[in-house]
N, C-alpha and C positions, 0 to 999 in steps of 0.2 A: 504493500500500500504506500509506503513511503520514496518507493523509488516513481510512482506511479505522480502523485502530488511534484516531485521535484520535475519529474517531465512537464506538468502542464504549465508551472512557474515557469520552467523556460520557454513554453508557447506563447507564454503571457507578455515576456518580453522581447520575444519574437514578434507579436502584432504590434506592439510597442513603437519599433522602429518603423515597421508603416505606419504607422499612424500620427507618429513624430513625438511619441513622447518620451521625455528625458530619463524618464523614471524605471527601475523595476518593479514587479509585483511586489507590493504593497506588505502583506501577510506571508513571509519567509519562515514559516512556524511548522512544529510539528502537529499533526491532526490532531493531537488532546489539547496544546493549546489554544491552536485554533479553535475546536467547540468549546475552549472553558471561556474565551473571548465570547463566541456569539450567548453565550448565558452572560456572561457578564453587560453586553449590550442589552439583555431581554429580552432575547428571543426565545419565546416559548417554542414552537415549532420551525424546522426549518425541510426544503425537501432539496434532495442532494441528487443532480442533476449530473446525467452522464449522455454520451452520445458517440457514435461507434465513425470511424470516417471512410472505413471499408466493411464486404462484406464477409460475416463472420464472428463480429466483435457481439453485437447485441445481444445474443444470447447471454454470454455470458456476464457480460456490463451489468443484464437483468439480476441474473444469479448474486452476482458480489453486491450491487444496492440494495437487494431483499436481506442480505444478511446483515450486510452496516445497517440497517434499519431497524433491525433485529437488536441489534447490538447496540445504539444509542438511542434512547429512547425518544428524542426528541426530535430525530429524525424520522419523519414520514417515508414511507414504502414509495418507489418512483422506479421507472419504466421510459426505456429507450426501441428504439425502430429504424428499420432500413428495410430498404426494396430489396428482398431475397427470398426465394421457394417458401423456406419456412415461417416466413413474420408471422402470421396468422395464428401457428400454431404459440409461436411465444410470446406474443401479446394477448393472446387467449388465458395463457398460460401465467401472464403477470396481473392481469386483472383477476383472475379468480385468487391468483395467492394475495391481493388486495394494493396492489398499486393507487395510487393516489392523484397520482401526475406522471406521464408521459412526457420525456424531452424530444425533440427532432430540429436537429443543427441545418437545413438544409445546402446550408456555404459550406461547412467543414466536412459533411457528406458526400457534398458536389453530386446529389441526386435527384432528380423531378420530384417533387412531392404526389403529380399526377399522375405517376407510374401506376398501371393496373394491378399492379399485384399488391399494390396499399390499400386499394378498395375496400378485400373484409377486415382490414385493421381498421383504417378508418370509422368505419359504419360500426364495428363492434365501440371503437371507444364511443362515439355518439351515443350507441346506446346505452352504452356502462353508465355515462354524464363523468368519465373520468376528463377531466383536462390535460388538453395536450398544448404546452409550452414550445411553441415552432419559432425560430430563429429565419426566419423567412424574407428580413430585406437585404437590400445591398450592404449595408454595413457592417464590418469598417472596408471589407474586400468587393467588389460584383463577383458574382456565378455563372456558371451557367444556365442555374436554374435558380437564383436568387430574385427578388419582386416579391412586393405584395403581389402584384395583380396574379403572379403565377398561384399562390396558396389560395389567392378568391377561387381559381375555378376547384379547386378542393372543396371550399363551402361551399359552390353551387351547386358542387354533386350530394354533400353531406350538410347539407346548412345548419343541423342539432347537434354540430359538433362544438365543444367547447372551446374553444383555442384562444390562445392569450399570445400577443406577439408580445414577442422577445423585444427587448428596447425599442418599445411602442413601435415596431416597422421602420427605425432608422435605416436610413435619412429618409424614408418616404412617407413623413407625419401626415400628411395630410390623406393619400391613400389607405393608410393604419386607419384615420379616424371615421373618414367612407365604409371603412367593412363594419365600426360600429354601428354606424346608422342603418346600414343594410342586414347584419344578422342579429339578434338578441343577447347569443351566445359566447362573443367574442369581446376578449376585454385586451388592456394595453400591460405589458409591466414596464415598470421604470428603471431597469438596470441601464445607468452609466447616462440616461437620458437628463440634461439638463445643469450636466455637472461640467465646471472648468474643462476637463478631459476632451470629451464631447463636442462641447460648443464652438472648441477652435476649428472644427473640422465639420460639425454636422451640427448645426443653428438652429433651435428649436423657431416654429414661426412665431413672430409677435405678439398674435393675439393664443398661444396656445393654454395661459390659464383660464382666457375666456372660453375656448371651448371646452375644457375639462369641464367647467362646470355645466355643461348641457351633459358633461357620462360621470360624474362622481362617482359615482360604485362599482364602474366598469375600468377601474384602475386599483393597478397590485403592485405590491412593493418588489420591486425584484432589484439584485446589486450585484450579481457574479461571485459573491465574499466564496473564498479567501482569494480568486485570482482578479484584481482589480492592484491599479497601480496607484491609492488614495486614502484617504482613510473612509474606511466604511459611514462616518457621520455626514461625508462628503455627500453622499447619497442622499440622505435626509434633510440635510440642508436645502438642497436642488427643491424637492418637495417641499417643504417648507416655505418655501420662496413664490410656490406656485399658492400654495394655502392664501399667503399674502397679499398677492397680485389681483387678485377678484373678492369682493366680501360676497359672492356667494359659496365663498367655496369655505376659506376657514379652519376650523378647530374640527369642525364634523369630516373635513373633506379629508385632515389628518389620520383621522381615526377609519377611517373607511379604506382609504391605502397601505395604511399601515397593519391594521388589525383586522378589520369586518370583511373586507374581501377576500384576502386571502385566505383565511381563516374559512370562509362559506366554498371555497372552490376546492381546496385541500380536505372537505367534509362533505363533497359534493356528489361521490359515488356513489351510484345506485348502491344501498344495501350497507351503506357503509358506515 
C-alpha cells in the first residue's frame, strides 16, 4: 500500500508540471497519518476513490477498496470500472458486497464512456441509485474521449443515473451546469474548483456563485486529499468564498456542500 501512495504522489507532481505548479503534493504522509489528519479536520466519513488506466486493474482496485473499507471504519465501501468483457460481472459484484460510490477517471483511462459494453454497468448502477463520480472534462489534460458533452450522451441513454462531475466539469463550467438543468440526478463536486491552483489556468465564470445558488444541494465537497499540492482548508476557503458572494447562498449553502449532500449521496443506495 505504501509503495502504491508514493507512486501516485509522484503523478501528483507529474501533473504538477503541466499544469505549472511550483509545488509538490501537499500531504507526503504515511496512510495512518494521513487518516489521523482527515479526523483531525472532521471528517466523519470519507470515500477512497480508485481508478484503473488499463484493462485489468478494476477488479482488483475493487477487491483492495472493499477491504480498506473494511478496515477503516470511516471509510465508505467505493467501486471503480473500465470497458472490458467482465465489468458487469464486477460491478454487479461491488454493488451487492455494498459499494457506495463508483469512480471512473475517463482522461486517465483514455476510454469512451459510451462504449457498449458499459451499458449493463451503467443501467445497473442507475438502478442501485449508487453514484458514480466520473472525471469527464478536459481538465487539467484533453482526451480522446474527454467532454462533458461526451458523458451527456451516457445520461441520454441512462438519464437515472447518478453522476456527480468530478471538478464540476472543469474547465467546461458552464456545460457541467446545462447537465444540471437537464437531469435531476447529476450534481457538481468541488475538488480543486475555485482555488488559487485552479484559477490560474481554469477561471471559474463571474457570475458562478450566482448560479450555484439556482442548485444548492446539487453541490459536494470533493478535494482529491491526500494528492493535492495545498492545504486541504484551501478547499474550503474557495467554498466559502462562494457562500459569500451571493446572500442566497450563505451559512445553509455551507452546510449543504459540506455535510447534507454528500452525506444523502454516500447513503443513497438502494437498500443501503
Amino acid at each position: 500500500r505504501g509503495g502504491g501512495v508514493r507512486r501516485v504522489g509522484a503523478c501528483v507532481e507529474e501533473a504538477g508540471r503541466h499544469w505549472g505548479s511550483p509545488g509538490p503534493a501537499w500531504y507526503r504522509h504515511t496512510e495512518q497519518r494521513r487518516l489521523a489528519m482527515l479526523r483531525q479536520f472532521g471528517v466523519e466519513r470519507f470515500a477512497p476513490l480508485v481508478y484503473p488506466h488499463k484493462p485489468g486493474m478494476a477488479r482488483w482496485l475493487n477487491e483492495w477498496v472493499r477491504q480498506f473499507a473494511e478496515e477503516v471504519p470511516d471509510a465508505v465501501p467505493t467501486a471503480t470500472l473500465y470497458p472490458e468483457p467482465d465489468v458487469s460481472g464486477y460491478v454487479e459484484e461491488a454493488v451487492r458486497a455494498g459499494a457506495r460510490c463508483v469512480k471512473v477517471h475517463v482522461q486517465v483511462g483514455a476510454f469512451d464512456p459510451r462504449d457498449p459494453v458499459l451499458d449493463p454497468a451503467w443501467g445497473m448502477l442507475a438502478d442501485a441509485g449508487v453514484p458514480v463520480v466520473v472525471h469527464c472534462g478536459h481538465g487539467p489534460l484533453r482526451g480522446e474521449y474527454t467532454g462533458v458533452d461526451v458523458f451527456a450522451e451516457v445520461l441520454a441513454k441512462h438519464p437515472r443515473l447518478t453522476a456527480v462531475l468530478a471538478h464540476a466539469g472543469m474547465p467546461e463550467f458552464d456545460r457541467a451546469l446545462a447537465l444540471l438543468e437537464r437531469y435531476p440526478r447529476v450534481y457538481l463536486d468541488t475538488t480543486m474548483v475555485g482555488t488559487p491552483f485552479s484559477e490560474r489556468l481554469m477561471k471559474l465564470p463571474a457570475d458562478w456563485a450566482a448560479r450555484l445558488a439556482d442548485v444548492p444541494h446539487r453541490v459536494a465537497l470533493g478535494t482529491d486529499f491526500p494528492n493535492i499540492p495545498y492545504p486541504y482548508a484551501t478547499q474550503l476557503r474557495a467554498i466559502a468564498q462562494w457562500a459569500d458572494a451571493d446572500e442566497r447562498l450563505g451559512e445553509p449553502f455551507l452546510r449543504a456542500v459540506l455535510y447534507e449532500t454528500p452525506k444523502a449521496l454516500l447513503n443513497g443506495a438502494r437498500g443501503r
